[in-house]
DRENDO-1510 file (C-alpha; in Angstrom, 1 decimal, always signed):
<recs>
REC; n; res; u; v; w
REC; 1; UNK; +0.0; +0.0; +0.0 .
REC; 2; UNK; +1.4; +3.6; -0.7 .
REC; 3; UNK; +0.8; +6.1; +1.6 .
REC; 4; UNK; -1.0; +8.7; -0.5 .
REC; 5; UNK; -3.3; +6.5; -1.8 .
REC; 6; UNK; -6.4; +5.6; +0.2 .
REC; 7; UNK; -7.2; +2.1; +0.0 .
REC; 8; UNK; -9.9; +0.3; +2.0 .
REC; 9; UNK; -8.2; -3.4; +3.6 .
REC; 10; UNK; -11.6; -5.6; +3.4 .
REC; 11; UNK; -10.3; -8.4; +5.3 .
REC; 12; UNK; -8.4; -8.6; +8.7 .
REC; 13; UNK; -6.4; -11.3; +7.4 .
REC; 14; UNK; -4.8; -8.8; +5.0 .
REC; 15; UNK; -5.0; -5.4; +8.2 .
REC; 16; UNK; -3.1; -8.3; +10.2 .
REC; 17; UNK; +0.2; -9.3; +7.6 .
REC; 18; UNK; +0.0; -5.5; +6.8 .
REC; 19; UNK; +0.8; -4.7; +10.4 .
REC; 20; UNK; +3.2; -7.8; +11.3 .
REC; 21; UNK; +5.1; -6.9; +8.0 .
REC; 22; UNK; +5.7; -3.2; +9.1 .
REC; 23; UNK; +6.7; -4.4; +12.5 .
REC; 24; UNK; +9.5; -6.0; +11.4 .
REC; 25; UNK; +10.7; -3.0; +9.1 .
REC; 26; UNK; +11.9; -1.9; +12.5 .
REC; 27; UNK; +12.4; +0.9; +14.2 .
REC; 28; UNK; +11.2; +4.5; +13.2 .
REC; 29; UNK; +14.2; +6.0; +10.9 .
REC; 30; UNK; +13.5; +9.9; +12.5 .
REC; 31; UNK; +13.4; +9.1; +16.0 .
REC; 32; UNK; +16.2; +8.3; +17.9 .
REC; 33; UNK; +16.0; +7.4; +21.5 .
REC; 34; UNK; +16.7; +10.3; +23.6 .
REC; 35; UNK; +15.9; +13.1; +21.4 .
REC; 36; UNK; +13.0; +16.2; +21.5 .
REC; 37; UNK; +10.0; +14.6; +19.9 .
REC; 38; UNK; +8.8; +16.9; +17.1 .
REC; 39; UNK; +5.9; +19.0; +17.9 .
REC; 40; UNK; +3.0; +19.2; +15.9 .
REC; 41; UNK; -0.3; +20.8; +15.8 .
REC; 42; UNK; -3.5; +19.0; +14.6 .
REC; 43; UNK; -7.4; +19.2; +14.6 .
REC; 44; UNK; -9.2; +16.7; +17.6 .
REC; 45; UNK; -12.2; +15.0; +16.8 .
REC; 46; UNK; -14.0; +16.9; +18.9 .
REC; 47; UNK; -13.1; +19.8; +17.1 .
REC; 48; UNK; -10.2; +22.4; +18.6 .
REC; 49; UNK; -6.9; +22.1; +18.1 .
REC; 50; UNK; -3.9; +20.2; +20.1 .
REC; 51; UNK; +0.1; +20.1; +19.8 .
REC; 52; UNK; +2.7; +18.4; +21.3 .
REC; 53; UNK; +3.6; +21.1; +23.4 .
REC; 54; UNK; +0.9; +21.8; +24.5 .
REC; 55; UNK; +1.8; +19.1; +26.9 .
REC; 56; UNK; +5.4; +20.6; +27.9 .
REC; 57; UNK; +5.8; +18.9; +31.4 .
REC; 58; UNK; +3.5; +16.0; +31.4 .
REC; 59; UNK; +4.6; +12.0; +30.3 .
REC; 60; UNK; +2.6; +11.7; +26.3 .
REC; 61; UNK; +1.9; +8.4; +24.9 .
REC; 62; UNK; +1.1; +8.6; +21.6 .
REC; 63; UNK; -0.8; +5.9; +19.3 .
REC; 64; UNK; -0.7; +6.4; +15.8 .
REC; 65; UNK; -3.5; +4.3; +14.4 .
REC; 66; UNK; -6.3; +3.8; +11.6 .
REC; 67; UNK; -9.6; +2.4; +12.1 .
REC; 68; UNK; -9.3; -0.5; +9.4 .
REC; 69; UNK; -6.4; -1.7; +11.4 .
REC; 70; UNK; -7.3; -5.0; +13.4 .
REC; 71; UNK; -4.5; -4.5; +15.9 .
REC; 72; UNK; -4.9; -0.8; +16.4 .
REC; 73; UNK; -8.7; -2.2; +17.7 .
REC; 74; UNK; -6.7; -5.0; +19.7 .
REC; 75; UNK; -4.2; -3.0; +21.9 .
REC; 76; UNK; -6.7; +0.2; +22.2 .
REC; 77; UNK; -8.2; -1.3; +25.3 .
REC; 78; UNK; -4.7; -2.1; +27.1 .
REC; 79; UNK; -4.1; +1.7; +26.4 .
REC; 80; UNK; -7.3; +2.9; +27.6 .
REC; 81; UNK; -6.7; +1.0; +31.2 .
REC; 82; UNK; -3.0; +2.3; +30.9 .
REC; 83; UNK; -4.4; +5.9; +30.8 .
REC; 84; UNK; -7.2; +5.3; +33.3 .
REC; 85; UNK; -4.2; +4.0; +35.8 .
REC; 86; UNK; -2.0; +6.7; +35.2 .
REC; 87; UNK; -3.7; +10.0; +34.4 .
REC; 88; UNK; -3.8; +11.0; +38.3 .
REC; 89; UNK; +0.2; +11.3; +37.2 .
REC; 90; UNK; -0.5; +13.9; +34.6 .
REC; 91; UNK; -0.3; +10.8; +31.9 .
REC; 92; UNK; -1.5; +11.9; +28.5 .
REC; 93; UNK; -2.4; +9.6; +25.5 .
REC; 94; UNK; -3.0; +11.3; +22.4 .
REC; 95; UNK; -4.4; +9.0; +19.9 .
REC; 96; UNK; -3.4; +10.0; +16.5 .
REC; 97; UNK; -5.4; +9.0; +13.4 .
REC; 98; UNK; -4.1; +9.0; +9.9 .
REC; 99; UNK; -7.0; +10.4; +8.3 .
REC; 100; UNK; -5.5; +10.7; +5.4 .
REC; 101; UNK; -6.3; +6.9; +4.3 .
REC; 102; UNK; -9.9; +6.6; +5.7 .
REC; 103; UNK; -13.4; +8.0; +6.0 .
REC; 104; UNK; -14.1; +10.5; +8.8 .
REC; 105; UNK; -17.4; +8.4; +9.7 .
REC; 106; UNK; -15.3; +5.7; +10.2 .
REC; 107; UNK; -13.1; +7.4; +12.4 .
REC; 108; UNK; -16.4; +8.4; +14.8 .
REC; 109; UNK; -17.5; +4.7; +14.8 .
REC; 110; UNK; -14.4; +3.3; +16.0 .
REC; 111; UNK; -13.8; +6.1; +18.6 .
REC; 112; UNK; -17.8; +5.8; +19.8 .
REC; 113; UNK; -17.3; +2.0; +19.7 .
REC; 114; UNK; -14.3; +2.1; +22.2 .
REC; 115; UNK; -15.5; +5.2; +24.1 .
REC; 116; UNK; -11.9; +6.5; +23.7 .
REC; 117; UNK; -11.0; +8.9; +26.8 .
REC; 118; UNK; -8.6; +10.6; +25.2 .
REC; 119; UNK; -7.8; +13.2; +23.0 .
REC; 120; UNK; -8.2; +12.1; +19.0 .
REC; 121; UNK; -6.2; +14.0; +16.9 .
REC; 122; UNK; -6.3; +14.2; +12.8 .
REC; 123; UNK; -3.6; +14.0; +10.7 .
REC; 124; UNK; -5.4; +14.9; +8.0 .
REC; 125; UNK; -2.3; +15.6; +5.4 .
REC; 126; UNK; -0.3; +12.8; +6.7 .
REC; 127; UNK; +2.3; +15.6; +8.0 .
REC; 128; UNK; +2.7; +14.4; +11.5 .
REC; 129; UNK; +3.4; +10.5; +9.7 .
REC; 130; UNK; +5.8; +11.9; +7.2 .
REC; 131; UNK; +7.5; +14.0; +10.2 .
REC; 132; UNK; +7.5; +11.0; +12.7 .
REC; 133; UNK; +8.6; +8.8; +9.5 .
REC; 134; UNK; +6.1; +6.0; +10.7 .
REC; 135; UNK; +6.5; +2.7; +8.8 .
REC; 136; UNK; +2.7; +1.5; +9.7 .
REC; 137; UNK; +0.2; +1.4; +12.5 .
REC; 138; UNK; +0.0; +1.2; +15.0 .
REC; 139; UNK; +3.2; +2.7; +16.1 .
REC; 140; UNK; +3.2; +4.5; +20.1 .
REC; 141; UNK; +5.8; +6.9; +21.3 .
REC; 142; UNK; +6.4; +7.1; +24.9 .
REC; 143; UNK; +7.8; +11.3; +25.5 .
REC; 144; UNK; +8.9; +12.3; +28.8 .
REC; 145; UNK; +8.0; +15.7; +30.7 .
REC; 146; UNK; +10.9; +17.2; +28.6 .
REC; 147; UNK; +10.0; +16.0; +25.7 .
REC; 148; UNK; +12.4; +13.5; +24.9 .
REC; 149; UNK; +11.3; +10.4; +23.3 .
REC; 150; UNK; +11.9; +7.5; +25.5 .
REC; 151; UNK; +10.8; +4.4; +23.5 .
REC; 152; UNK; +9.0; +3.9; +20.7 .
REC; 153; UNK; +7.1; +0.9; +19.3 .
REC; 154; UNK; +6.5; +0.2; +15.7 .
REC; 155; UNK; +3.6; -2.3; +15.8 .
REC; 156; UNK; +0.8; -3.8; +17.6 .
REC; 157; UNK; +2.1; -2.9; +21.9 .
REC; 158; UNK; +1.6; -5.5; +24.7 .
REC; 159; UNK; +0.4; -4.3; +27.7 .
REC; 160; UNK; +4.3; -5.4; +29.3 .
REC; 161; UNK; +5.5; -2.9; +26.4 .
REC; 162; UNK; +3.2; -0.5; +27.4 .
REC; 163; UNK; +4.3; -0.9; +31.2 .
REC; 164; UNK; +8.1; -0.5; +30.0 .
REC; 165; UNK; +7.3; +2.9; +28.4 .
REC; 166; UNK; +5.5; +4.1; +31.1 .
REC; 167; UNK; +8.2; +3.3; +33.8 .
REC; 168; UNK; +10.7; +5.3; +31.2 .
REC; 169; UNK; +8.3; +8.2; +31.6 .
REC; 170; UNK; +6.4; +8.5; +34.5 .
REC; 171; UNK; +7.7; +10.2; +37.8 .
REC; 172; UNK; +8.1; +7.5; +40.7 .
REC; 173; UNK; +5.6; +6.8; +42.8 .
</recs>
């Protein structure tokens, strides 16, 4: 699949081998461990605007995912409970879709059919992809409260992944 076109993935055997395939492409070619995450600025579902620094001094996770992607619907709920754990430690998750390859109502289905907590932000250009050089979805980002990328994922995440990133980000307890 190329990245400008949009293309609909009818079966989740295909969304699956898309996925595993871009997981082992490795890790993101832009981001290296330890540096300032790029900042961005997009439009949320819900209709304002958010950036990255906008959360200057708080732990981000970011999900990059699509809604015809069968893991990005797998891991979502391990995220959600990660957030709902964390958030009382400033956690943010900012789930970014790539708009760019998919319908807006389908966007709204999967976001009302997981009651997402979070803020869901629109790349709808592809910019924030290109500038994050993503290889697939879903890909997350763990970014400390100075904005230094901790570890990133390319791939579906486990929820021991997920616990990893947060212990790289999150202040102790």
């Amino acid at each position: 699949m190329l990245w400008g076109t949009k293309v609909r993935l009818g079966s989740q055997l295909r969304s699956i081998a898309f996925a595993t395939l871009l997981t082992a492409a490795g890790p993101l070619s832009a981001q290296t461990l330890g540096s300032p995450a790029p900042d961005f600025s997009l439009k949320t579902l819900a209709g304002g605007t958010a950036s990255l620094s906008d959360y200057t001094g708080r732990p981000v996770f970011i999900n990059f995912w699509a809604s015809w992607c069968t893991p990005c619907r797998g891991e979502m709920s391990d995220i959600i409970a990660a957030y709902d754990a964390h958030k009382d430690q400033h956690l943010q998750v900012l789930a970014i879709n790539l708009t760019d390859q998919e319908r807006m109502k389908d966007v709204r289905k999967f976001v009302e059919a997981l009651q997402l907590p979070f803020p869901v932000l629109l790349d709808e250009k592809g910019k924030v992809r290109k500038r994050y050089a993503l290889h697939g979805v879903p890909t997350s980002l763990f970014i400390d409260a100075q904005g230094l990328v901790r570890l990133v994922n390319p791939g579906p995440i486990t929820s021991e992944t997920i616990q990893r990133g947060l212990a790289e980000i999150l202040p102790e307890r």
